[in-house]
C-alpha positions in Angstrom: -32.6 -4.1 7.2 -34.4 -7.6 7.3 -32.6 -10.1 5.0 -33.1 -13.8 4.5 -30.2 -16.2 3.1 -27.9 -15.8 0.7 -26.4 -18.3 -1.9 -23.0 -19.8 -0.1 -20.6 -19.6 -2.6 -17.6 -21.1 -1.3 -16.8 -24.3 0.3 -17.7 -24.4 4.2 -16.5 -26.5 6.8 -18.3 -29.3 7.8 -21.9 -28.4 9.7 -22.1 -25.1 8.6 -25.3 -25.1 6.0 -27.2 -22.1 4.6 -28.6 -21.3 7.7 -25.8 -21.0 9.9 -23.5 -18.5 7.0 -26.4 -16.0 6.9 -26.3 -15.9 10.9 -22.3 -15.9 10.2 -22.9 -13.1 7.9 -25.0 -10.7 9.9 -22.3 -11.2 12.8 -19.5 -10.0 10.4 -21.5 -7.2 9.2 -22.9 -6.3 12.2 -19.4 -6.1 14.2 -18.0 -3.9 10.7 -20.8 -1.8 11.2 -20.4 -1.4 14.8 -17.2 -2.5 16.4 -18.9 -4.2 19.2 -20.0 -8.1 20.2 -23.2 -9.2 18.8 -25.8 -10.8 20.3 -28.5 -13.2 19.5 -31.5 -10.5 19.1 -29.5 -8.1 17.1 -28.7 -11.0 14.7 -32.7 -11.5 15.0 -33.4 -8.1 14.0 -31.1 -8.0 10.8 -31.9 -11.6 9.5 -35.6 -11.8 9.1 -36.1 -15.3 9.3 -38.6 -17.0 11.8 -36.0 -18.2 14.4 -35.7 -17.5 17.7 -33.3 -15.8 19.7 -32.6 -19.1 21.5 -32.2 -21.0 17.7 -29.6 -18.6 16.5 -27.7 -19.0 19.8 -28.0 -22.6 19.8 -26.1 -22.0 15.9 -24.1 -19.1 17.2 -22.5 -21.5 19.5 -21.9 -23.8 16.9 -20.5 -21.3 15.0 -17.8 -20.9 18.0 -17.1 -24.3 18.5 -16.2 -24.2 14.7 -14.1 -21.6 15.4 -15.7 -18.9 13.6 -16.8 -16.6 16.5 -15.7 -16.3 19.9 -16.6 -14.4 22.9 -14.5 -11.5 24.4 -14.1 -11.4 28.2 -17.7 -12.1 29.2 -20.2 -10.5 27.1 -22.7 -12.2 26.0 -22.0 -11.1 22.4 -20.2 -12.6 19.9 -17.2 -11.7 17.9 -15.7 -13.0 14.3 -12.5 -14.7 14.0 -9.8 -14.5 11.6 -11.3 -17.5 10.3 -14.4 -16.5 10.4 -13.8 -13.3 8.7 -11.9 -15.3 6.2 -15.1 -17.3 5.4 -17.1 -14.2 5.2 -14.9 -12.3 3.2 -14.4 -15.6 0.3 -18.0 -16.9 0.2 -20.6 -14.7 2.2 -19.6 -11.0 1.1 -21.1 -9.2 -1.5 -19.3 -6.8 -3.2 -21.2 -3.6 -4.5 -20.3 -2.2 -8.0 -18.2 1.5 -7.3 -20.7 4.4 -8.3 -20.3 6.6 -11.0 -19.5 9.4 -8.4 -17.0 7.6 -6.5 -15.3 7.0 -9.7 -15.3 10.5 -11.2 -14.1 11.7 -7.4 -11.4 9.1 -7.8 -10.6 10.0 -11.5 -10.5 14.0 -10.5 -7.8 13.1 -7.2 -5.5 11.1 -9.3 -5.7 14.0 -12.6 -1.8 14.4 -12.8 -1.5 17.5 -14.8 0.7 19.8 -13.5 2.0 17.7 -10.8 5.0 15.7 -10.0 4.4 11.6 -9.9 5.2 11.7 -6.0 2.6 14.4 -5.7 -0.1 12.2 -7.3 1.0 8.9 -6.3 0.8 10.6 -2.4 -2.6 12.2 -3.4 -3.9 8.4 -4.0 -2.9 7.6 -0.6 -4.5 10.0 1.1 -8.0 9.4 -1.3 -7.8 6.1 -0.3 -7.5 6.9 3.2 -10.2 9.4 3.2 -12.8 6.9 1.3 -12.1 3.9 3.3 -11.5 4.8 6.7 -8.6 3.7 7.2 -5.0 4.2 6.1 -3.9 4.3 2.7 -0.9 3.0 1.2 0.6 3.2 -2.3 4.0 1.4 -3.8 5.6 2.6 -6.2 8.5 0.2 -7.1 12.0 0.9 -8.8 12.1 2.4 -11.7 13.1 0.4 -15.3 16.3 2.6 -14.7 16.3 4.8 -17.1 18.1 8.6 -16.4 16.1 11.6 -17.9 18.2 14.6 -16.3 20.7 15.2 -13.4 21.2 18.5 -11.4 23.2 20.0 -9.2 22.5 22.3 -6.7 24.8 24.1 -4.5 23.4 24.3 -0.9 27.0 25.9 1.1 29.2 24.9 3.3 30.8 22.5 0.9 27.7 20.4 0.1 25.3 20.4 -2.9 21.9 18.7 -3.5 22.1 15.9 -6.6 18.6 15.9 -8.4 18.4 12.4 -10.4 15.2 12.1 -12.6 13.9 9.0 -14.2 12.5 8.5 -17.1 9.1 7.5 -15.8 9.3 10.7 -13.9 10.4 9.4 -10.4 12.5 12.0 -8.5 15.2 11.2 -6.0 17.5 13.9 -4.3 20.8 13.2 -2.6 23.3 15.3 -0.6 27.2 15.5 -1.5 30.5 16.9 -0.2 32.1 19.2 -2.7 35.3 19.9 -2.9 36.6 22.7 -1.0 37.0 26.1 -3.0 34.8 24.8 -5.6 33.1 27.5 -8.0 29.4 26.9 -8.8 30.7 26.8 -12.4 32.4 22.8 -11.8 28.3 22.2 -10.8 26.6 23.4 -13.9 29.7 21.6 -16.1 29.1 18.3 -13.8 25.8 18.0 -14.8 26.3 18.8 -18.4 28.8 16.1 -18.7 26.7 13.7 -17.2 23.7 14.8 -19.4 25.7 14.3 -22.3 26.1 10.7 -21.7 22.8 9.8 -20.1 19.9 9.5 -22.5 18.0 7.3 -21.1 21.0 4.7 -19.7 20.4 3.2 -16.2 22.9 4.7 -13.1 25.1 1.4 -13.2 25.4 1.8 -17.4 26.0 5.8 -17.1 28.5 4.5 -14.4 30.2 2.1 -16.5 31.0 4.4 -19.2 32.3 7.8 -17.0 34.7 5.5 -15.6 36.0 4.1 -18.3 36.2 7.6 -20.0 37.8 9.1 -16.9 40.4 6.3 -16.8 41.6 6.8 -20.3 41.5 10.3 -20.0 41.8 12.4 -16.6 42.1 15.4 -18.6 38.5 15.2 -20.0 37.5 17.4 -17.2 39.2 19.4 -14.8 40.0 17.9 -11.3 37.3 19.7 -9.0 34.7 19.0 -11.8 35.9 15.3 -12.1 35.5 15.0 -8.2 31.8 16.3 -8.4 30.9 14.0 -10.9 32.6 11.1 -9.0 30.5 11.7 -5.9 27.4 12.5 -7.8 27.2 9.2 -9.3 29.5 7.3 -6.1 26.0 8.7 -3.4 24.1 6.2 -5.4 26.5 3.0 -4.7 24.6 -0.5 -3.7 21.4 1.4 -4.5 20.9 -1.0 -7.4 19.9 1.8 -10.3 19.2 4.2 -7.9 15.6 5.2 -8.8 14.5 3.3 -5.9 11.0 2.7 -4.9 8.4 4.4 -3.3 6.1 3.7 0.2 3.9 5.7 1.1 1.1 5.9 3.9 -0.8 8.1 4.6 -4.5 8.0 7.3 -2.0 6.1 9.5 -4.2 8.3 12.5 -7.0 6.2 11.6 -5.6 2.8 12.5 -5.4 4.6 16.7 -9.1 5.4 16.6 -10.0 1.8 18.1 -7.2 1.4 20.3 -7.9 0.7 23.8 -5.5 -0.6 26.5 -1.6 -0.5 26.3 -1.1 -3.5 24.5 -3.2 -2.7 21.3 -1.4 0.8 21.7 2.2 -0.8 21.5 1.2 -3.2 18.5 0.1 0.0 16.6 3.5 1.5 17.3 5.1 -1.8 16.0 2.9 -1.3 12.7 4.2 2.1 12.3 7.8 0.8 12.6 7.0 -2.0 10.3 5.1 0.3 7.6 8.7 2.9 7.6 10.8 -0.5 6.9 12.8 -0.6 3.4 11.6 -4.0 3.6 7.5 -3.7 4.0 7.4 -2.1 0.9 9.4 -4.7 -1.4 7.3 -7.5 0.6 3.8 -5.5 -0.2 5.1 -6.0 -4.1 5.8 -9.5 -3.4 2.2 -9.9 -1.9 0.5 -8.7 -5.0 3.3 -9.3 -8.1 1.2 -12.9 -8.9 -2.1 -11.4 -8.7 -4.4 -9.9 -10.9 -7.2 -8.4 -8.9 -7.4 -7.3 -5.2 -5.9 -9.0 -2.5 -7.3 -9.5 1.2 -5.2 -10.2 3.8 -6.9 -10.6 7.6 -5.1 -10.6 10.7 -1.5 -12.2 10.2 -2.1 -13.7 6.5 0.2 -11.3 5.2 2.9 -12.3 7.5 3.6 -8.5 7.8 2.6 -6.9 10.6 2.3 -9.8 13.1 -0.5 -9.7 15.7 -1.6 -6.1 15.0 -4.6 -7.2 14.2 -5.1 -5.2 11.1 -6.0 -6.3 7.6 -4.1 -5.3 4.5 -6.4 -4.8 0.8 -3.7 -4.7 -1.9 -4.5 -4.7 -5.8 -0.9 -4.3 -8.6 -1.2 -1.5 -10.5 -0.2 -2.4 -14.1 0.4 -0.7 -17.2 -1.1 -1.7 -20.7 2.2 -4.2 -21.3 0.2 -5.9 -17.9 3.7 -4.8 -15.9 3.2 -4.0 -12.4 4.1 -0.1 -12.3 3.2 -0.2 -8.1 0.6 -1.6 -6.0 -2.1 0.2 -4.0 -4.4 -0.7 -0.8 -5.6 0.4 3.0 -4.5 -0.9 5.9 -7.1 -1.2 9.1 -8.7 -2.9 11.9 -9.7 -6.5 10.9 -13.1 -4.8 11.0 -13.0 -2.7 8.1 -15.4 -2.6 5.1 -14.7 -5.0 2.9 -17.7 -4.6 0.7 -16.7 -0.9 0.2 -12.6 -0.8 0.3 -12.1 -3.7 -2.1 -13.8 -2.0 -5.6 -12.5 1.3 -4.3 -9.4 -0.1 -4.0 -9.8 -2.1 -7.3 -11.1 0.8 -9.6 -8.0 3.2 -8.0 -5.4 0.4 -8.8 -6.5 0.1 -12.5 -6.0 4.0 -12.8 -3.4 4.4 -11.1 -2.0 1.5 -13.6 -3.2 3.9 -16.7 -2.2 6.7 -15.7 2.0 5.1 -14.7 2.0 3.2 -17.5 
């Protein structure tokens, strides 16, 4: 598709007129499109302007000296840099409105009737993945703390499963030691005591007040009872309240279909270390919590995931009190669609927000 220039609507660096950004611009696209170097006649091809192929490489090599573009090994081609991407991606990109089939898709993956939130909020990931190419990821942080139900559930051999709901619905499970020679009977009463006292209190509050119940009165339960309830509510201990948040990834496949050469394969492997970390997904929040749109992050911006060379899209999902409930985004190759990922990723966010809030 011939094009001719485009309106430059950020600030460029010095030299870099009109001219030059819709060259810039059929690079970027060009590579997105095809993963591979661009040269001066394909640029000719997609820009329909009357220059030569000799013109655009006199301002392709501008472009590189600006440090925009480069050239890999020695092709002939050219390449985007961060930089250049940056550029692209802040002044040069259009972004496409998000159809209204690509919406009701979206709106029919995320329906959450009848499922669990870690069922829907894992369903996002994996829509995300499957519409952008790339590997999806969704946060959901800590809960406000709030306790809706605890369980026990004997699993043998002197251990038992403690089920903690939140109030927003998040679902953590935990394994305990039980007492020797304890009867199922000292479960059921464990969690009825602690039921009894919940209503909605966060884990430190409900923690607070068994204590001091216990300490005035060790007869309130019976010993094997009192223990269950001890460790039930002890598993959770420097957990903060215990509904703790939420990573998940899913399309991480997708990030290995580019990979060529040993040291691309061991930076992937470091990403997939990285994206299991306890502390990727509080630092994903921190990357979004200020912002109220969609995110872009190219190359080593987000101070993440190093020299991976993968690009992080992020946008806060936030309820109707505007408090971030999670964040949402896709993870790729520094050559993923921007034009496409960021409304899909924008429009998913805002439901997401609805639908947690």
């Amino acid at each position: 598709m011939k094009r001719g220039l485009l309106p430059v609507k950020a600030a460029l660096p010095p030299g870099l007129n009109a001219r030059s950004a819709a060259i810039l611009r059929e690079v970027v696209e060009e590579y997105v499109a095809s993963g591979e170097p661009v040269g001066s006649r394909t640029v000719s091809h997609r820009l329909g302007l009357p220059l030569s192929p000799a013109t655009i490489r006199n301002i392709m090599a501008s472009l590189t000296e600006a440090g925009l573009l480069f050239s890999p090994h020695t092709s002939a081609g050219r390449l985007p840099t961060e930089k250049g991407l940056r550029l692209f991606v802040d002044g040069l990109l259009q972004f496409g409105a998000l159809s209204e089939e690509d919406q009701r898709v979206i709106g029919q993956s995320l329906e959450a009737k009848g499922r669990s939130l870690q069922d829907t909020l894992t369903e996002a990931s994996s829509l995300l993945a499957g519409m952008s190419d790339a590997a999806g990821l969704v946060v959901a942080p800590k809960g406000d703390g709030g306790i809706k139900h605890i369980e026990f559930v004997a699993l043998g051999s002197n251990r038992a499963l403690v089920i903690l709901v939140g109030a927003d619905g998040h679902v953590e499970n935990r394994v305990i030691e039980t007492p020797p020679g304890m009867p199922p009977s000292a479960l059921v009463e464990a969690a009825n005591y602690l039921n009894a006292r919940a209503m909605g209190a966060s884990l430190p509050d409900l923690r607070t007040r068994v204590s001091s119940e216990m300490t005035e009165d060790r007869s309130i339960l019976n010993g094997l009872t009192a223990e269950v309830v001890e460790s039930g509510l002890a598993i959770w201990d420097g957990g903060g309240d215990g509904l703790g948040g939420t990573l998940i990834v899913r399309g991480q496949s997708r990030l290995l279909a580019d990979v060529d050469g040993q040291d691309r394969l061991l930076a992937i492997q470091t990403l997939f270390d990285r994206l299991e970390a306890q502390e990727t997904m509080l630092r994903l929040l921190e990357l979004v919590e200020n912002s109220e749109g969609v995110r872009i992050f190219i190359g080593a911006e987000s101070g993440l995931f190093g020299a991976t060379g993968m690009s992080v899209v992020m946008a806060p999902a936030r309820n109707e009190a505007n408090r971030i409930v999670g964040a949402i985004g896709v993870i790729g190759p520094t050559r993923i669609n921007y034009g496409r990922i960021v409304p899909v990723v924008d429009y998913t966010a805002r439901l997401l927000g609805e639908m947690l809030g």
